[in-house]
LONUSE-55328 format. One record per residue (C-alpha): residue in one letter; z, x, y negated. Coordinates in steps of 0.2 Angstrom, whole numbers, padded with zeros to 4 digits, always signed. Last residue first. Example, Ala and Ser with C-alpha at 12.3 -4.5 7.8 and 13.67 -1.06 7.14 Angstrom:
<pts>
s+0036+0068+0005a+0039+0062+0022
</pts>
This chain:
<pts>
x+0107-0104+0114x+0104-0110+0096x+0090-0121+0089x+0097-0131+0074x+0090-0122+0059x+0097-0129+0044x+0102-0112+0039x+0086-0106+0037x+0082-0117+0023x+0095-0110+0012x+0082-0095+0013x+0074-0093-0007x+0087-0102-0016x+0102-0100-0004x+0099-0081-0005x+0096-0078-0023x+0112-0089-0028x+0119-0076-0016x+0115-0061-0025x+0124-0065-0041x+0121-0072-0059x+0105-0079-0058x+0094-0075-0074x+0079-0069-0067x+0080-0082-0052x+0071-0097-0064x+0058-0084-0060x+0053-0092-0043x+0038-0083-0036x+0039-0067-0047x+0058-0063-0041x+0052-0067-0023x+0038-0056-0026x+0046-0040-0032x+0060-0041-0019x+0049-0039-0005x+0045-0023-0013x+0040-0015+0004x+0052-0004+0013x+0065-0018+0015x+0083-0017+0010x+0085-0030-0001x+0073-0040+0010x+0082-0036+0028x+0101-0041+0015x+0090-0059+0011x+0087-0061+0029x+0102-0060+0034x+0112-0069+0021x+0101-0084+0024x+0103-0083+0044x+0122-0086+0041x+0135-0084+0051x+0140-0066+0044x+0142-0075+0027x+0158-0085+0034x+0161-0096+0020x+0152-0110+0029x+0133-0115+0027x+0131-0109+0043x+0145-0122+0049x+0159-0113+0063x+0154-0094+0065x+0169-0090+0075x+0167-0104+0089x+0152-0096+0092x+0132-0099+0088x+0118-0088+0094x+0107-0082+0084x+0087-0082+0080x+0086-0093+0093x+0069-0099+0100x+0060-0118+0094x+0046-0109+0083x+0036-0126+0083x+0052-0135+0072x+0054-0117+0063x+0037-0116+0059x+0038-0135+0050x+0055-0131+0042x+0046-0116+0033x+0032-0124+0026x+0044-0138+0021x+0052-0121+0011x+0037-0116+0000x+0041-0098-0005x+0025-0094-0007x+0021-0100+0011x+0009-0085+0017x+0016-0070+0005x+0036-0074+0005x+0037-0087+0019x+0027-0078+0032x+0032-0058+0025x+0049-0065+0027x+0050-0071+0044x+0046-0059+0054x+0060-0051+0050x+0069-0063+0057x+0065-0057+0074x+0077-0044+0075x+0069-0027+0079x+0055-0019+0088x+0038-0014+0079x+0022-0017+0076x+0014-0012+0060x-0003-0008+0065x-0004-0024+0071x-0016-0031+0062x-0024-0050+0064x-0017-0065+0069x-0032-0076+0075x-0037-0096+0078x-0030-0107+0063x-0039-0123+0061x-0049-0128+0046x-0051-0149+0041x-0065-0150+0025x-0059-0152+0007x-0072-0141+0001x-0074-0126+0009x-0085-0134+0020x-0102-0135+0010x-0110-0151+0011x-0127-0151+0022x-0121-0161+0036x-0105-0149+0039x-0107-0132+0032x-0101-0114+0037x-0118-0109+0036x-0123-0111+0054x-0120-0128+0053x-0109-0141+0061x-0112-0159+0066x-0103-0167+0081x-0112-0184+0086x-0102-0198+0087x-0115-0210+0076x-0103-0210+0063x-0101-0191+0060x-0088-0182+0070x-0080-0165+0063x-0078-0151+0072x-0063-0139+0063x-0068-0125+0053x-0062-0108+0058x-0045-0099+0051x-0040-0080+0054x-0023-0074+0046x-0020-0056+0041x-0026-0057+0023x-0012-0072+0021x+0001-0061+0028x+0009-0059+0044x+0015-0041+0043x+0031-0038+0051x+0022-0040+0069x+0040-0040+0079x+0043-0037+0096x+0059-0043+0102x+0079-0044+0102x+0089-0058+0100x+0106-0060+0090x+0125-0067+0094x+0130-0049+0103x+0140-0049+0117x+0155-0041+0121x+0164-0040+0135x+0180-0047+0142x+0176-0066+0148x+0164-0066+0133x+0172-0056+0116x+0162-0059+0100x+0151-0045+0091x+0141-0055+0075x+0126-0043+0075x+0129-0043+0059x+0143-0038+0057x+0138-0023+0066x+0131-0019+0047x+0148-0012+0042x+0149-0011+0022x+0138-0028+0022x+0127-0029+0006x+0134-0039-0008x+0144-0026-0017x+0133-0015-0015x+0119-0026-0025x+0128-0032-0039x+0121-0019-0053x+0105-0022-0046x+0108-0040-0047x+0111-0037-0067x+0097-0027-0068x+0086-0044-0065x+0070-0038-0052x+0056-0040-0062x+0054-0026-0068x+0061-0012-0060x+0053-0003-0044x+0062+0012-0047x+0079+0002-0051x+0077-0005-0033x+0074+0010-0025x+0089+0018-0034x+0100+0007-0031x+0095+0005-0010x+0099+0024-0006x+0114+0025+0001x+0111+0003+0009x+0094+0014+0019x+0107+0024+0028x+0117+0010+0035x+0103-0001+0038x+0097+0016+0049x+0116+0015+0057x+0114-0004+0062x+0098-0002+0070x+0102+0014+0078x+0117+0003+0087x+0105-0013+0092x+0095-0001+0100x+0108+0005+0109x+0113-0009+0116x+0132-0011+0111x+0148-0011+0125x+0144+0007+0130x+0147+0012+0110x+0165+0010+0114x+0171+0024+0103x+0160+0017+0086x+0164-0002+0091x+0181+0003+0088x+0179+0013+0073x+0174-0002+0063x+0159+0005+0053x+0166+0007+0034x+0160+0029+0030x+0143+0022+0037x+0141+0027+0056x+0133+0042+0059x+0114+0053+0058x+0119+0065+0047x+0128+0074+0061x+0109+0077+0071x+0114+0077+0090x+0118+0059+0087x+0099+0054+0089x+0098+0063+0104x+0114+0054+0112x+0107+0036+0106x+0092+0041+0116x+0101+0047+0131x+0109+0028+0130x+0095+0022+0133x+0083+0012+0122x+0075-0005+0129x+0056-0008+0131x+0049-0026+0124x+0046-0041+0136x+0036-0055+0127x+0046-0070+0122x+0046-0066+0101x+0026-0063+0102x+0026-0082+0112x+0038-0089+0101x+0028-0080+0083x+0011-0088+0089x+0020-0106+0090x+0028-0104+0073x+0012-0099+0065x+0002-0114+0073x+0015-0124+0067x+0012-0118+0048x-0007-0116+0049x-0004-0135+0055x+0006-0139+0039x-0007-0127+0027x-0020-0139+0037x-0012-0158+0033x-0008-0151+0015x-0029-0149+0012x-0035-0132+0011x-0047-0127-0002x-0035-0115-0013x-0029-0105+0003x-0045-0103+0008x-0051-0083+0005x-0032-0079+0008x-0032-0087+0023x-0045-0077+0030x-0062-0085+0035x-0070-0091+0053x-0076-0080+0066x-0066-0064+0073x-0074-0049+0078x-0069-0039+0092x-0059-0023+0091x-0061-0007+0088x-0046+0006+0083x-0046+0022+0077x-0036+0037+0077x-0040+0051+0064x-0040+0070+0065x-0045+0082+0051x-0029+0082+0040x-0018+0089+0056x-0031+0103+0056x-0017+0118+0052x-0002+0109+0053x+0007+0094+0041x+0019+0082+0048x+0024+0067+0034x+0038+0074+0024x+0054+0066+0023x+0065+0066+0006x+0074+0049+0011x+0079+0058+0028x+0089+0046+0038x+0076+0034+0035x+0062+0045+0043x+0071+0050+0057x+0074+0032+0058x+0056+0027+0059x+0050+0043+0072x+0065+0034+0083x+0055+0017+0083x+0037+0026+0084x+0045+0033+0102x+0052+0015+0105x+0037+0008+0101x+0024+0019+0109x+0018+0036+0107x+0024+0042+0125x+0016+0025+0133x+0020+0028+0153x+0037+0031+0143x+0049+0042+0145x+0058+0040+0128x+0071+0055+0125x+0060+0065+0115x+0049+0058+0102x+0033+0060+0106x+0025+0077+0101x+0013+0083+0087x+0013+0102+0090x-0007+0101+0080x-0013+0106+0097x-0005+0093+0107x-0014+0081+0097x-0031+0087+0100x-0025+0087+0118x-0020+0070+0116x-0003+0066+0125x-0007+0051+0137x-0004+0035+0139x-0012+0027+0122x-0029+0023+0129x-0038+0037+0121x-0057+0041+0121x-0056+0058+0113x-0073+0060+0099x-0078+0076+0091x-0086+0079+0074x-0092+0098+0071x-0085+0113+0061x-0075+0122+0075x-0069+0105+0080x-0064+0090+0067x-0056+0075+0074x-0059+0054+0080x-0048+0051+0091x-0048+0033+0103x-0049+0016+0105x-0061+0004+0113x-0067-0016+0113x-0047-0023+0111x-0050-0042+0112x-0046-0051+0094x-0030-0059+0093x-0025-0077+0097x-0030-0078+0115x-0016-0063+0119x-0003-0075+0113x-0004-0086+0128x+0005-0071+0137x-0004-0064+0150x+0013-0054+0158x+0002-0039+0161x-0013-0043+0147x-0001-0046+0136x+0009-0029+0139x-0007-0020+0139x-0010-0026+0121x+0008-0020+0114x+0007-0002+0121x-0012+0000+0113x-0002-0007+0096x+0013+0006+0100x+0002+0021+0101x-0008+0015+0084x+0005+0016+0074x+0011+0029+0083x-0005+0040+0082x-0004+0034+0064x+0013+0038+0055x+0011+0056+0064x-0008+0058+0055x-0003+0053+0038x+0007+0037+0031x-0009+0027+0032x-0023+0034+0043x-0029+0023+0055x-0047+0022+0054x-0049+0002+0060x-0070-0003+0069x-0073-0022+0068x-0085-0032+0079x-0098-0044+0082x-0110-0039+0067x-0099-0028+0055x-0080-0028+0047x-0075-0008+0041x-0059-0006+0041x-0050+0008+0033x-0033+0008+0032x-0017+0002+0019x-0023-0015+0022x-0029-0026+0007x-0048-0030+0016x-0063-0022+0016x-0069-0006+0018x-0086+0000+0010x-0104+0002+0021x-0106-0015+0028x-0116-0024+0017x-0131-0009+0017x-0130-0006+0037x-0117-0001+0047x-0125+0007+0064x-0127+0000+0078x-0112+0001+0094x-0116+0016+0108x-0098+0021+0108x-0100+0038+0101x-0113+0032+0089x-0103+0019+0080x-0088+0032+0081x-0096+0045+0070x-0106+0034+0059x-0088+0025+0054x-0081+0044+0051x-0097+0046+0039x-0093+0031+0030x-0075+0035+0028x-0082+0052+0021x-0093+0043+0008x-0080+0031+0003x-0070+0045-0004x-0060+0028-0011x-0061+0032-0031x-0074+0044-0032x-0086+0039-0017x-0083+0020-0024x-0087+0024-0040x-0103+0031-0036x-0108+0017-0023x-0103+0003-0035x-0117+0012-0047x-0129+0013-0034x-0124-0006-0027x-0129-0013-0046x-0143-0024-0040x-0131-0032-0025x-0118-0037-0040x-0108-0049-0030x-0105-0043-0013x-0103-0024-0019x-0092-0029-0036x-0080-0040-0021x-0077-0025-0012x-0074-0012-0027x-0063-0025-0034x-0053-0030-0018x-0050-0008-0016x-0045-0005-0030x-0031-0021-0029x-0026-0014-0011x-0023+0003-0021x-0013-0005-0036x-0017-0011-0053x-0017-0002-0071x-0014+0013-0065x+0001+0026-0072x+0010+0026-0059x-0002+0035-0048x-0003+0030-0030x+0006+0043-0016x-0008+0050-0005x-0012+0041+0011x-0025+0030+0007x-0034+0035-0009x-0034+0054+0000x-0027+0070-0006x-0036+0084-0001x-0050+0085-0009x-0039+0087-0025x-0055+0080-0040x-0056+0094-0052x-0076+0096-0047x-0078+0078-0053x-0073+0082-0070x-0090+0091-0070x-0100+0077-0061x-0092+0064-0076x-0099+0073-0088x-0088+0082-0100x-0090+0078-0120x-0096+0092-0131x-0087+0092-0150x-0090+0114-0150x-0071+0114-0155x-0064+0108-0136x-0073+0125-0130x-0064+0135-0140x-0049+0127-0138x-0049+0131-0120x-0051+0148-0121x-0038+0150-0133x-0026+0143-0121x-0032+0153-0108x-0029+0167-0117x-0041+0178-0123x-0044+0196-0116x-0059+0200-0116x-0059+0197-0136x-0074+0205-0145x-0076+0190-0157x-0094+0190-0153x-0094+0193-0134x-0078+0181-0131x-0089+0167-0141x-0102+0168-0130x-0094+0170-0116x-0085+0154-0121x-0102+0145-0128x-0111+0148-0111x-0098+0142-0100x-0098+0126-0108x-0115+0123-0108x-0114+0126-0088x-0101+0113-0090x-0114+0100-0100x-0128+0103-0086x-0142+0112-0092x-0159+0103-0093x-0156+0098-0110x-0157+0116-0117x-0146+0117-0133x-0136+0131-0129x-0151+0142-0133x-0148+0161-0125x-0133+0172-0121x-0134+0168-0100x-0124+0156-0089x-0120+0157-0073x-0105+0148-0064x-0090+0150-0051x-0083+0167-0058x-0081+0158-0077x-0071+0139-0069x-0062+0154-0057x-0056+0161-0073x-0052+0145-0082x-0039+0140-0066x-0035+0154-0067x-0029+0155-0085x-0021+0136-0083x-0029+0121-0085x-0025+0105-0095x-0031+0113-0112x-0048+0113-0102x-0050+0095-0110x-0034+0085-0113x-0038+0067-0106x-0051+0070-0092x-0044+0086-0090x-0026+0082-0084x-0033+0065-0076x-0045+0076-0064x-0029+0088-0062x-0018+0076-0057x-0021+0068-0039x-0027+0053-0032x-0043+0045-0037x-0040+0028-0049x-0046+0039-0066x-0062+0043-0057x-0064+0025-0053x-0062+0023-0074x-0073+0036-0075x-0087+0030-0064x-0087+0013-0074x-0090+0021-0092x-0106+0016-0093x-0109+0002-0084x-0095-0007-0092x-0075-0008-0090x-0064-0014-0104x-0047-0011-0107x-0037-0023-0117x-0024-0020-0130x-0011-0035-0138x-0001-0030-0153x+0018-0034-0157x+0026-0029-0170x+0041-0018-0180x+0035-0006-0192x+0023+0009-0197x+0020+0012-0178x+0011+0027-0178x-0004+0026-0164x-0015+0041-0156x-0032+0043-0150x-0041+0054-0139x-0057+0044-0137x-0064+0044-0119x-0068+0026-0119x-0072+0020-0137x-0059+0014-0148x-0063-0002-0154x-0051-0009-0167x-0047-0028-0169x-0038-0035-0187x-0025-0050-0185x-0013-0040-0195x-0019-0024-0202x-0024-0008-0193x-0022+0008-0205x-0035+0020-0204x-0037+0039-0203x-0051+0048-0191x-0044+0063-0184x-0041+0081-0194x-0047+0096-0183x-0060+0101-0198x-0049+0098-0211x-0036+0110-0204x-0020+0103-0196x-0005+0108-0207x+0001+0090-0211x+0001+0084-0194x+0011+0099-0188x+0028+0097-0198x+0032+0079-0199x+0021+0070-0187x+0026+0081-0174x+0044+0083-0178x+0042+0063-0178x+0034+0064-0160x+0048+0077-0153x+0062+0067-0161x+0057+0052-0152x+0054+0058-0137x+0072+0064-0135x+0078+0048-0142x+0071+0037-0125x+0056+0026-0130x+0057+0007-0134x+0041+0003-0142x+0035-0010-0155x+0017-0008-0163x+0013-0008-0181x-0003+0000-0181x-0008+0016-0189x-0024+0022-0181x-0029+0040-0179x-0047+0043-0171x-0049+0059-0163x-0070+0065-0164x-0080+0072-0149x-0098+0065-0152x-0107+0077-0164x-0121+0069-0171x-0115+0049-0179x-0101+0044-0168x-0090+0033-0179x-0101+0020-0186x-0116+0021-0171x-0099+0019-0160x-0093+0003-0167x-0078+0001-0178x-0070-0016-0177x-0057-0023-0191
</pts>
């Protein structure tokens, strides 16, 4: 069965359309009740006039339900049925509406003014004019129509003061649907797509939105207006746009012009890609999270230059940085080179973390400590002050030629994913060799100022009184785990499907009570030593993160032959054509720690899980990631502390991300394992073959 809208619709366009459908739910008693009481006692009473449209759904029948239709569903009996949301022209700039941030929007867009409360409806009255004549003007917005039949009705009935309830009903009755401008004006201005919390209740992610906006704008060119509206709802594109301007004309670059004007990319900030280089807002996790963010990566590039580190030629050249911020009403720009305190910053009382003394004061050991006041808080707040939601760090930075990973992952012959692999291994030895900043034991004394902050209720107590004999960042590492293990059930059982129940049940138990066991303390000639390396770590090589160009080829006559069009003698070279690996790209999310974590977004989101991929970067990674003692004996042993596997699987359990999401959607045979460590050896048993110890 399929009802069109010249079937239903006929004059008055705001109908409800009741469809009885065998559908099977699971839904918690409590809900129950309420729907059947509903159905029971209310149903029955509803005046002809407010009664929906009443059909039964068959099997193997189709209904329409045309967007915006409130509609409900009775399930008559146990089934299954299959729904599918459409997007069109015309109903496009609602659906990115419906992606915005925020509730009120979603609030009226699915229960009319019914959703707001009397102020709300009262601000709604003292914001807009109407007058007492013809409703039926079509040069009058549908709100202002609204606001007409309200006063309208308050003047006839006598009622000044009706309820916002009534109110709203009132206006529901006069069958008038809101236009997309009007629910617009609900829209919280300030939440914003990248650093507000994502609805639940989306159909796909933010990094998804932002894919489909991007590849709509390449591919529908004649549509670009539409793409634009959405676009400005959904992303606040418009103000990114503006930022863009902003910066393009402080530092002399041209202008973005009509392919340029939306963010690309899956990241969690806004970057724009133009001709010769690429301008990053960093804005994920609020200001606080992004002057580190981006303290730690201006630390990170002098460092290269000062040891020039062979890494430094895989990542694009640094062009300008600095703050972008709101000043008595007018855009300002701060050059900022990361090794100073910002007066703008300043201002908001946003400090370094104390203890640090660096030449970098927002840099990586002061974005470390920021991280674990975080972890030791799971109800943390990102810093809010009068302005704080006006100032924006940025980032410009050369552009790279070639193609992301993720664009030729398909098209890449095995040869090249192997190389991608040894060139990844290589580029991780030189990141893992650099010199990194050490923590003093001041700062572990200002992080013990806060009681909270201790050992797990398990730590061996002598390692706790004789905290000389640990680094200190080693020490705060092992109490953040420690913190971040209190809270780990309920992450995981937020995040849900398709990590197994069963494992979440198990996952205590398998995590170390005492994380200094991982750092496998032995006794040398009297001291103690621990059997891991330190380094910097990019924790975000992913295949949208990875720059590839096509390799030369040689024709027959010797002669090189490459076109400008990303084509070799007139074929084009995605197609089974040799591409070489040439940048790493964003780090915004630099950082310190053990180097295995670098591992798991490489073999999780590059690799899929492929473990010769794997073997191949460990041959060209050729650094240990621990060091072997009499204690360990064999990795594969009984002795889980010794294995690199039982690492890296407790940093994925434990790790900010959902990491645990895509290994369970990789291999899904791993649904129905029986414990944690059938996981480990599945996904990182390859680890454990790793030779390369000091």
């Amino acid at each position: 069965m399929q009802v069109s809208n010249s079937d239903i619709l006929g004059p008055n366009p705001m109908f409800y359309l009741l469809v009885l459908v065998t559908i099977f739910e699971v839904t918690f008693v409590e809900a129950f009740i309420v729907c059947v009481q509903w159905w029971l006692d209310f149903y029955p009473l509803l005046a002809d006039e407010d009664k929906p449209i009443e059909c039964t759904q068959l099997p193997g029948e189709t209904i329409f339900v045309p967007s915006g239709w409130w509609h409900c569903v009775l399930n008559l009996e146990t089934t299954v049925a299959v729904t599918q949301n459409f997007v069109n022209s015309r109903n496009f700039e609602f659906v990115c509406l419906d992606m915005a941030p925020g509730y009120p929007h979603k609030g009226v867009c699915r229960a009319g003014l019914l959703a707001l409360d009397e102020g709300s409806l009262e601000n709604i009255e003292k914001n807009m004019s109407y007058e007492k004549d013809n409703f039926s003007y079509p040069d009058l917005t549908r709100k202002e129509k609204r606001l007409r039949i309200l006063k309208s009705q308050e003047s006839e009935n006598h009622k000044g003061t009706a309820n916002g309830a009534s109110k709203s009903y009132n206006l529901g009755k006069q069958n008038l649907f809101y236009d997309i401008n009007f629910l617009a004006t609900f829209l919280d201005r300030e939440r914003d797509h990248y650093t507000s919390p994502w609805s639940s209740g989306n159909c796909i992610g933010p990094p998804e939105m932002r894919e489909w906006l991007s590849k709509l704008w390449v591919g529908n060119p004649e549509m670009r207006e539409l793409i634009w509206k959405g676009a400005c709802l959904a992303l606040n594109a418009e103000k990114w746009l503006e930022c863009l301007r902003k910066i393009c004309f402080f530092h002399n670059l041209p202008f973005p012009n009509d392919d340029e004007k939306l963010p690309v990319g899956m990241g969690s900030n806004p970057v724009y890609v133009m001709d010769g280089y690429v301008v990053k807002i960093v804005v994920e996790g609020g200001l606080e999270s992004s002057i580190y963010s981006l303290g730690t990566e201006l630390e990170f590039y002098n460092t290269l230059c000062e040891v020039n580190s062979p890494l430094k030629n895989y990542i694009p050249n640094v062009l300008a940085s600095g703050i972008l911020h709101l000043e008595n009403g007018s855009c300002k720009i701060d050059s900022w080179n990361g090794k100073e305190v910002p007066d703008v910053i300043g201002k908001c009382c946003l400090f370094p973390e104390k203890g640090t003394g660096d030449v970098f004061p927002f840099g990586v050991r002061s974005k470390k400590l920021f991280e674990y006041r975080k972890a030791r808080s799971p109800e943390y707040e990102p810093h809010s002050s009068a302005g704080s939601t006006s100032i924006w760090p940025y980032l410009i930075t050369k552009r790279c030629k070639g193609k992301i990973f993720a664009q030729l992952r398909d098209v890449l012959s095995r040869e090249d994913v192997l190389n991608l692999a040894s060139f990844l291994g290589e580029q991780l030895r030189n990141l893992h060799s650099l010199p990194y900043p050490s923590f003093s034991d001041s700062t572990v004394s200002i992080v013990e100022q806060n009681k909270e902050f201790s050992f797990a209720s398990g730590m061996d107590a002598e390692f706790v009184s004789k905290r000389s004999d640990i680094p200190a960042e080693w020490e705060i590492f092992a109490r953040t785990l420690s913190r971040k293990k209190k809270d780990v059930s309920r992450r995981l059982n937020k995040w849900g499907d398709p990590i197994p129940k069963t494992l979440i049940e198990k996952v205590d138990g398998y995590l170390p009570d005492d994380f200094l066991k991982l750092l496998s303390l032995y006794k040398e000639k009297g001291t103690k030593s621990i059997c891991k390396p330190w380094s910097w770590i990019h924790s975000d090589i992913m295949d949208d993160n990875i720059y590839m160009e096509p390799h030369y080829v040689s024709c027959s006559n010797g002669i090189t032959a490459l076109t400008h069009n990303s084509s070799v003698n007139g074929h084009n070279i995605d197609e089974g054509k040799s591409w070489h690996p040439n940048y790493i790209l964003d780090f915004s999310d630099l950082s310190i720690g053990d180097p295995v974590y670098d591992l798991i977004p490489i073999h999780i989101d590059v690799f899929r899980g492929d473990s010769c991929l794997l073997k191949q970067l460990l041959q060209s990674y050729k650094l240990p990631l621990m060091r072997k003692t009499p204690e360990h004996g064999s990795m594969t042993g009984s002795d889980r502390f010794g294995r690199l596997s039982y690492h890296a699987m407790c940093y994925c359990i434990l790790h900010d991300e959902n990491i645990l999401g895509a290994i369970f959607s990789i291999w899904k045979e791993l649904k129905t394992a029986e414990s944690w460590e059938e996981v480990e050896q599945t996904v990182w048993g390859e680890l454990n073959n790793y030779e390369s110890f000091a």
